[in-house]
N, C-alpha and C positions, 0 to 999 in steps of 0.2 A: 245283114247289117241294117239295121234300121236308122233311115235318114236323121240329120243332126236337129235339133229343136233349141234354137238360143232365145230364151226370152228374157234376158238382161233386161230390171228392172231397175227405176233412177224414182229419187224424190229430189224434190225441190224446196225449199224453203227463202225467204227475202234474202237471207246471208248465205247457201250453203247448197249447190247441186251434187247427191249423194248418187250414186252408181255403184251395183253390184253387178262383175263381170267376170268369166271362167276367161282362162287362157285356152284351153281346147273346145269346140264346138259339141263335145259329147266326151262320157266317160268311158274309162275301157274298165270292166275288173280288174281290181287289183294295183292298179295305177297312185301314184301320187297326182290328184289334180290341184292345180293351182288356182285360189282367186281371188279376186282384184277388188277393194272398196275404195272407189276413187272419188277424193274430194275437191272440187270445183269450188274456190271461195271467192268471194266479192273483197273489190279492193280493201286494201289495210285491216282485213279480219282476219284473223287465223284459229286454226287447232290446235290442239297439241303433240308432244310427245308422249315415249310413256312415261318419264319424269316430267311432269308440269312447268320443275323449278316452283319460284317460290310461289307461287300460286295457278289454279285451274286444276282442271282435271282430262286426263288422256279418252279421246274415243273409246267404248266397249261394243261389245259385239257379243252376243249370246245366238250360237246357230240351232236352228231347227235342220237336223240329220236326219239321213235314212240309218235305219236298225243297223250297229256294226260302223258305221259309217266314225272317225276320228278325224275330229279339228286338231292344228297344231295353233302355236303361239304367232302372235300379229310378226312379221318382218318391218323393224322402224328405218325409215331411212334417214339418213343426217338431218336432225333438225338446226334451225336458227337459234341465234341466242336473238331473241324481243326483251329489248329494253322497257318497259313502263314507269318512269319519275326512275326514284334508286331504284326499282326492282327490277328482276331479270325472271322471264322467262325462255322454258324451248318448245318450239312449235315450230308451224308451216304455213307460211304465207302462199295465196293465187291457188296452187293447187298440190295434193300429193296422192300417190296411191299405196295404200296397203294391203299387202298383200300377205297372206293366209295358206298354206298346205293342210290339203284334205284327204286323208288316207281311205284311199277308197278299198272294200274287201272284195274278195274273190267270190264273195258268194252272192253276190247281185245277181237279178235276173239278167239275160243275155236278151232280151227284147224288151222296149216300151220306153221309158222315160220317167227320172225322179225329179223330186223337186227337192230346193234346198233354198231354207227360208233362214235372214237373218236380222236377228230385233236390235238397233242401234242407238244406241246413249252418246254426245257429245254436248261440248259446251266449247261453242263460238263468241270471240271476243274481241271487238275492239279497244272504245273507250266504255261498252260497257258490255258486260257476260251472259249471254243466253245459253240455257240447256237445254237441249233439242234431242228429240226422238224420233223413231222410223221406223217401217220394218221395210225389208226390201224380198222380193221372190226369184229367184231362176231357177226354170226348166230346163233340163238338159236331156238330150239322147243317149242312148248306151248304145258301146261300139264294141267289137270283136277286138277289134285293131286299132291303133292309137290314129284319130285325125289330127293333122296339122293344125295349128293354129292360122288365122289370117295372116296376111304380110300387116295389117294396121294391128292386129291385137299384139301381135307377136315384137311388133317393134316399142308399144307401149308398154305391155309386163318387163322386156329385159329392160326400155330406161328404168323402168321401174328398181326392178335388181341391180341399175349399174347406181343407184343414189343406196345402195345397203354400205355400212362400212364393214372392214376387211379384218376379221378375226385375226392377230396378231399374236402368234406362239413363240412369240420371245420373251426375254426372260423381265418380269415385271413386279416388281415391289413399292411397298408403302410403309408409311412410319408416320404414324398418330402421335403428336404430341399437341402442343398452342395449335399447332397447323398441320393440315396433310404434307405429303412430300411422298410424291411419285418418283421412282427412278425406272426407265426405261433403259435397256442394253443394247448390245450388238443392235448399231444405228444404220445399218444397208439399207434399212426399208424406209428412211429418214427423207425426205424433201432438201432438198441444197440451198434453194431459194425462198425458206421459210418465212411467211408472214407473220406469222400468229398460231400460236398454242393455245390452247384451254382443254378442260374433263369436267364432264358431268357422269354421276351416280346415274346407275338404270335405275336407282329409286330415287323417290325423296327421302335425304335425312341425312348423308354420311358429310355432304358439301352442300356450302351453302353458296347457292348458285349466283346471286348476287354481290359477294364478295370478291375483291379483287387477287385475281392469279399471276402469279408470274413464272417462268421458265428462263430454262439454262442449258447451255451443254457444259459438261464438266469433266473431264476427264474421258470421252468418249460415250459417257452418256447423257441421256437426256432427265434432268429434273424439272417438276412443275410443282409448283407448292400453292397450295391452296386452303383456304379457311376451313375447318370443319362447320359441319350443319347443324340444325336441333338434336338429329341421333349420329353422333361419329361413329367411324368402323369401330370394332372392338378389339384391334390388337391381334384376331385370330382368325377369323374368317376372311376369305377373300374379297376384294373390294373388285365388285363388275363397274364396268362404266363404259363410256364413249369417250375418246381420244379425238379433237379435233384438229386438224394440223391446216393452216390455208400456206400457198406459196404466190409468187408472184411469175408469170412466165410470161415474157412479152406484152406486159402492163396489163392483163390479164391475170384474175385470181383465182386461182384453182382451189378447191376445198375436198380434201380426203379426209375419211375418219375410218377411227379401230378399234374395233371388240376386244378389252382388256382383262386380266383377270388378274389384279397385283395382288401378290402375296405378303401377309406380315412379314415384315424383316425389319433390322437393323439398317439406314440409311447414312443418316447426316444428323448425328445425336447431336443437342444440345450444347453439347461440351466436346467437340472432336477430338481433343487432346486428350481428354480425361479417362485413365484407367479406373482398374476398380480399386487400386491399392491405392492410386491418390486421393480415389471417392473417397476411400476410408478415412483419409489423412482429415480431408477437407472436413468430412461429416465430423468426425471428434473436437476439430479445432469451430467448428460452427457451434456445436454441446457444450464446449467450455462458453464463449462468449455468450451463450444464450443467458447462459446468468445474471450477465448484467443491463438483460430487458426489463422495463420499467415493472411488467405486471410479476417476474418472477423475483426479482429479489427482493420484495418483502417479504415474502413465505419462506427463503431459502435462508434469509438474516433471521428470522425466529430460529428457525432451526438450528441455524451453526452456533447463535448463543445460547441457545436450549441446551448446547453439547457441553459446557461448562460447567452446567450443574451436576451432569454425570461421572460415573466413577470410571475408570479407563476400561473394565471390561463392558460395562454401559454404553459407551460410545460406540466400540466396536463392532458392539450387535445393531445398535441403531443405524450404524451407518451402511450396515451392509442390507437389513432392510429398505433404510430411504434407495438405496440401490436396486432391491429388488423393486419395490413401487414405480422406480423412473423405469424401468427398462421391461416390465412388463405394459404398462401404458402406451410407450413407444411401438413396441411389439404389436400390442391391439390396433396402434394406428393403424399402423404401417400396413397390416391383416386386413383392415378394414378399406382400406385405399386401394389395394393389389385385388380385392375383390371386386368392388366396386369397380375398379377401371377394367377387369377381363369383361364385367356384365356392360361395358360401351360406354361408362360415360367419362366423359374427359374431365381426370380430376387432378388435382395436384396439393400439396403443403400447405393449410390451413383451409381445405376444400370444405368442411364442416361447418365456416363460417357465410358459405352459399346459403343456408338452411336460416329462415327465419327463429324458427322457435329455439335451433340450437346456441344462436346469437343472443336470444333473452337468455336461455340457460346462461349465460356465461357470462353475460353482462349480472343477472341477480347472485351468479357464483362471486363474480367480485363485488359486489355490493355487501355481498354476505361478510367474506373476510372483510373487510373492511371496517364495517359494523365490529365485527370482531376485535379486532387492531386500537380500534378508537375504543375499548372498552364497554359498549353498546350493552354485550352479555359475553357470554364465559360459558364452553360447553362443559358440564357437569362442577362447574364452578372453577375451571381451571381448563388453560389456554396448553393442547396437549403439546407434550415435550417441553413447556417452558416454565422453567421455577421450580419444579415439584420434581418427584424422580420417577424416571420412566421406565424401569426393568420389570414392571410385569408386563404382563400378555397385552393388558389393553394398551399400555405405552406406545409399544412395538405395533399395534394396529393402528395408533395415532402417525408413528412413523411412517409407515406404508402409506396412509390416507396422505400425510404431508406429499410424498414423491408423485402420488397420483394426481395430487392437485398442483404440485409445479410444473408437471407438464403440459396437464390440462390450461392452465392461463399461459404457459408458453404458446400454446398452437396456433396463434391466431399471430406469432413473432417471426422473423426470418432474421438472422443474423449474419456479419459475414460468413461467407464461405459456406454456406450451409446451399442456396441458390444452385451452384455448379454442381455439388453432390447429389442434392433432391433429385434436376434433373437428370443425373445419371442415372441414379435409381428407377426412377420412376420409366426408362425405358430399357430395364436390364430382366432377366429370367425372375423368379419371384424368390428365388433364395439369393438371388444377390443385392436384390433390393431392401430384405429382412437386414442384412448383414450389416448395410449400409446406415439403417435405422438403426441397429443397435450400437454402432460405432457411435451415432451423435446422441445415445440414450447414456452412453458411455463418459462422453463427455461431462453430457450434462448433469451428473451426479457426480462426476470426481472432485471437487472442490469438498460437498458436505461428505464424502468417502474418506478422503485425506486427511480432513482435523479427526475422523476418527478414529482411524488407524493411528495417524501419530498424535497419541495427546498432547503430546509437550508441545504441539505450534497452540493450541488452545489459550498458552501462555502469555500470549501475547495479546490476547482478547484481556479487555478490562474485566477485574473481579463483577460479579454479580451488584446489581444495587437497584436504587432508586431510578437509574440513567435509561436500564432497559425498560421499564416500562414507558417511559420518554418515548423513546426509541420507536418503542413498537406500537405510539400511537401518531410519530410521525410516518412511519413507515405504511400509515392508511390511505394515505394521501395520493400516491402512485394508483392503489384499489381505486378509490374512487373515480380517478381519471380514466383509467382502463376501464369502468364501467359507463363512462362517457363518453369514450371513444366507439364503444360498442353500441350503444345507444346512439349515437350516430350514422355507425352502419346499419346499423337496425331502420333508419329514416331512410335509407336507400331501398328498401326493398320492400316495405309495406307503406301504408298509405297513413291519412293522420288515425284514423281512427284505429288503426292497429300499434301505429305510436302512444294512443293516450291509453290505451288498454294497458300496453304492457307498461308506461308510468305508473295506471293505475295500481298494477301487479306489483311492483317494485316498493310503493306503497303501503300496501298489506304485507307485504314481506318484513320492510324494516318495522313497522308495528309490531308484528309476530315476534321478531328477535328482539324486540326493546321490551316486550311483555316476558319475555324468555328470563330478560337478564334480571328484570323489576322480581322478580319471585321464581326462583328455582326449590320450593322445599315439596314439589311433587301434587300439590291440591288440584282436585278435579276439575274447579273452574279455570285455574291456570292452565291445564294441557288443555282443556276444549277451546280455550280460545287460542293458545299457540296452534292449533290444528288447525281450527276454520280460518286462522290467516294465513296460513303456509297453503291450503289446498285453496283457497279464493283466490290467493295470488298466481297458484300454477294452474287454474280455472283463467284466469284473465290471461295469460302469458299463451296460452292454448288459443284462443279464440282471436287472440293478438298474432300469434303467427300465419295465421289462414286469411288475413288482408293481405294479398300479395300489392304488388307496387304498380297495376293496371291503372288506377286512378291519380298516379303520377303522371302520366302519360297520355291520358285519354279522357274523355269527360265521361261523368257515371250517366249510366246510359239504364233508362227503362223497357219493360217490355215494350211493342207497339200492339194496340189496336185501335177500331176507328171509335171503338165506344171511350175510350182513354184517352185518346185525343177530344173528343165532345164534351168532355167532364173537364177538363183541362183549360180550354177555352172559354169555358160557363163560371168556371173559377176567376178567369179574367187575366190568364198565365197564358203566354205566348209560348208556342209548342215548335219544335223543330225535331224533324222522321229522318232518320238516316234508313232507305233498304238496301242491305248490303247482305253479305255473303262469304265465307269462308274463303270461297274457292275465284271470289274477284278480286284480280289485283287491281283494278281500279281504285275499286271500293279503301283498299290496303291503302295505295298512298295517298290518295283523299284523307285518310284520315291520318295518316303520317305528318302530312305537306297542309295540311289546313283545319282541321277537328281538334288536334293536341297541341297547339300551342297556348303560349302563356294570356296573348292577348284574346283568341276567342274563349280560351275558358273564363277569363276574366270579363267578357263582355255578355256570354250566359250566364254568368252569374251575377253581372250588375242590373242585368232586363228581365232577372227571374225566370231564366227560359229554361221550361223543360226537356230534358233532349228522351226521345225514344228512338231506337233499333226496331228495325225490322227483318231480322234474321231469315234469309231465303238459302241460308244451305242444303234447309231440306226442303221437298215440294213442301209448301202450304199455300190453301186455293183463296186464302183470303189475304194473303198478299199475290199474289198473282192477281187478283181480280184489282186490286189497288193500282199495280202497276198501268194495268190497260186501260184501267181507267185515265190515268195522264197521259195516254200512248207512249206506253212504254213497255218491249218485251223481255226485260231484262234489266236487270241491275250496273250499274246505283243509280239511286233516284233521291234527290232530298228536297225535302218541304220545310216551308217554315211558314206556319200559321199564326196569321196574329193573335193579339190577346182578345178577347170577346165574340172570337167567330168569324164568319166569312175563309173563304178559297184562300188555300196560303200563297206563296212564292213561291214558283219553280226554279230552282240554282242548275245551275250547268252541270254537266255529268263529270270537268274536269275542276277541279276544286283548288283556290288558292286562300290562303289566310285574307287577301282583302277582298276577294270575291264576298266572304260568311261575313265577316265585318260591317259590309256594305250593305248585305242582307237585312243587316242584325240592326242597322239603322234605318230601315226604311219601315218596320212594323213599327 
């Protein structure tokens, strides 16, 4: 046996003493060896976990092995939740060690000694985020026979192991809807004198860790409900996480956690009482009332007095078409929703009105009818199904088009009763959810279904005249609103210049239709200019959706360099550097808690100040070299340079709205 060679190797840094340590003084073949990366931190700084939360990034470790030699995955042990302003993250404060399994082979020499080298990536952070690198070396001995551990290594690996939490194989479910909701069961392995519950995702994405949780027991088990994250589970895969439980035991707080693995299931629906044959009730009786939302009954009132003009087998067929139009639309929602929400995103009933550009779509769809309504133009010289007789083919395609497009300006409505079903639906098996949709597609066509089946109620509609055209150019009025309602929500999610784009679009649109109606006899300069204003206007509506709503929210923000900043200044424009980073949450609520509000943007833009970013989520050596230059090893750092030159302002690393105020009046 060849004597043990420990040469446990440690680096240092201002925030961070790293040590690489084996639990046994040498290896044997074949062994699982254990080892230990232990981090030493300087008050009030920490590392992370392997979920960051909502910002940072977890220690890496890339090993240099002998040939044969296998790493296993990091062992985490319970982290803290760190608060920063609103954000949360999880990490470890003073100190923690991680610890690693190295599957060692049997086919190692039996004398001499290997080395096993490992290159280290972290990012340490107080109030503000450094990333730091390392590599560390241990030599170790090779032994026949397994040596002991020391009494001091061997008492530090197991605390090590007693901060792991406790894989827990009881029975464990989730249910993604608005919100997570955990149920745990059989409660024996439960704490009696519970303080405090929370769960964090071994990733980032499914919970959003700064959101508020709460728990329950309920019937002998245990629920926790929690916000979903930017990527929620998807309904089918298991959701991993940490379970944190603290209790109190003689004023003293114990802190346990557990290795979860909750499976999709049915929990605590939406509607607890709700079957699927009352979904059905609800969903139909919501389809009927949907008729009388503002955007669908002008399109539904053409149509039902468009039925007037037809002959009793004329209606029959139209009505059984406008039926098939509504109930295939609903059908492709529904389709569309049920796939969407397996591929993980949390969607729900009018979920398309998320979508910028499908907002303009729908806002220029009613603008269109509208125009229509109010007599603007006339498609093929004549308003389909209304006035004229519609038993050919194309009629009956006018039909269809009509049911497509009532559902279509429906979707963006929720009517009674419709709320408690959707929800059902939307957490039931994907043919029960169809089923549930076609009940309220059901609905929503039996009103124009009915006068066509029974003509003789048609009776009761005044004859044909002068009144319906009245009618159906008051009835544009609702269109329009609805297209400025939409254009409203359209002002929540992009910025102005994606609002005046799509004005812009809306513009060339109704141009297009009014050139449409000025001359329908088919001449070439007529279609070319109805074309280039229909594609300029879906040219602008395109370019209008890709302003997302960031510049609601945050001041527009330039690249940074120092040559950009010198031309800046020479211009006689007072400059202010944000260098920030993905992965700091400092930097995050700096600009939360003081960058986006209404009074500094209004106060940059009364002093003409140019704001630039200096993006450090990836190395770059000329901000790095900027940094050190104001010593500073890490992020955030903000400058604000007056106008004509000279050393800017250095602002503190913690940021408040009259701190930048204050700034912003002293250049």
């Amino acid at each position: 046996m060849t004597g043990p060679v420990l040469a446990a190797d440690s680096l240092r840094t201002p925030h961070v003493t790293l040590q690489l340590e084996s639990e046994r003084p040498s290896i044997t073949p074949g062994e699982t060896l254990w080892l230990g990366l232990h981090f030493e931190l300087a008050p009030h700084w920490h590392v992370y976990w392997r979920n960051p939360g909502d910002s940072g990034e977890a220690p890496k470790v890339n090993w240099q092995l002998p040939d044969g030699w296998q790493a296993g995955e990091i062992h985490w042990p319970i982290p803290k939740r760190i608060p920063v302003g609103s954000l949360v993250n999880y990490g470890y404060e003073d100190h923690v060690t991680l610890l690693v399994p190295i599957r060692v082979p049997t086919t190692n020499p039996t004398a001499g000694e290997v080395r096993i080298g490992a290159d280290m990536t972290w990012l340490v952070c107080r109030e503000l985020c450094i990333p730091e690198r390392g590599s560390l070396d241990l030599t170790l001995g090779i032994s026949q026979t397994p040596v002991d551990a020391t009494p001091t290594v061997a008492t530090r690996f197991d605390k090590a192991r007693g901060q792991w939490p406790v894989t827990l194989d009881k029975v464990a479910n989730y249910q993604a809807t608005d919100s997570i909701t955990l149920k745990l069961s059989n409660l024996e392995w439960l704490p009696y004198q519970i303080d405090d519950v929370w769960f964090a995702a071994n990733v980032w994405g499914p919970i959003a860790p700064s959101g508020r949780q709460s728990w329950r027991i309920d019937n002998g088990d245990l629920l926790i409900t929690a916000p979903p994250g930017d990527l929620p589970p998807s309904d089918e895969e298991p959701l991993h996480g940490l379970l944190v439980v603290s209790e109190r035991i003689g004023g003293e707080r114990i802190t346990r956690g557990f290795e979860i693995a909750a499976k999709p299931a049915e929990i605590a629906a939406a509607t607890p009482d709700m079957t699927f044959l009352l979904a059905l009730v609800f969903a139909f009786a919501g389809g009927l009332l949907l008729n009388l939302m503002p955007c669908v009954l002008p399109v539904l009132a053409i149509k039902a007095l468009g039925l007037v003009t037809h002959t009793d087998d004329q209606r029959a067929r139209h009505g059984f078409t406008f039926l098939a139009g509504v109930l295939l639309t609903f059908a492709t929602l529904a389709g569309l929703l049920i796939a969407l929400r397996a591929g993980g995103d949390a969607l729900g009933w009018g979920f398309q009105l998320q979508q910028p550009l499908v907002v303009i779509g729908l806002m220029y769809l009613m603008l269109a009818v509208a125009l229509n309504l109010s007599g603007v133009y006339q498609i093929g010289g004549r308003l389909a199904g209304f006035g004229q007789s519609a038993a050919s083919q194309s009629g009956l395609r006018g039909t269809f088009a009509i049911g497509v497009l009532a559902v279509v300006v429906a979707s963006p409505c929720t009517a009674p009763f419709m709320g408690g079903a959707l929800g059902f639906a939307l957490t039931r098996p994907s043919h029960e959810s169809l089923v549930v949709f076609i009940a309220l597609g059901t609905g929503f066509a039996l009103p124009v279904l009915l006068l066509s089946i029974f003509p003789t109620w048609t009776r009761f509609l005044p004859a044909p005249g002068a009144w319906m055209e009245r009618l159906r150019n008051a009835l544009a009025f609702p269109m329009y609103g609805a297209a400025a309602w939409l254009l409203w929500v359209l002002s929540q999610q992009v910025d102005a210049t994606g609002l005046a784009l799509s004005l812009a679009g809306a513009l060339l649109l109704a141009f297009a239709l009014w050139w449409l109606g000025q001359n329908d006899n088919g001449a070439r300069i007529h279609r070319v200019a109805v074309t280039l204003g229909l594609l300029l206007s879906v040219a602008l509506a395109t370019q209008a959706g890709r302003q997302d709503n960031a510049a609601l929210t945050a001041l527009e923000a330039q690249q940074w360099s120092r040559e950009r900043v010198a031309d800046l200044q020479a211009e006689g424009r007072p400059v202010f550097v944000n260098f920030t980073a993905a992965w700091c949450i400092t930097c995050k609520v700096n600009e939360q808690v003081a960058l986006s509000t209404d009074a500094v943007r209004a106060a940059f833009h009364a002093r003409d100040i140019t704001y630039l970013k200096a993006d450090w989520t990836r190395q770059d050596p000329n901000i790095t070299r900027e940094l050190q230059r104001y010593g500073r090893s890490g992020v955030p750092l903000y400058l604000l340079y007056p106008a004509g030159g000279g050393e800017p302002q250095l602002l503190p690393q913690l940021l408040t709205e009259s701190l930048v105020l204050a700034a912003i009046d002293q250049t």
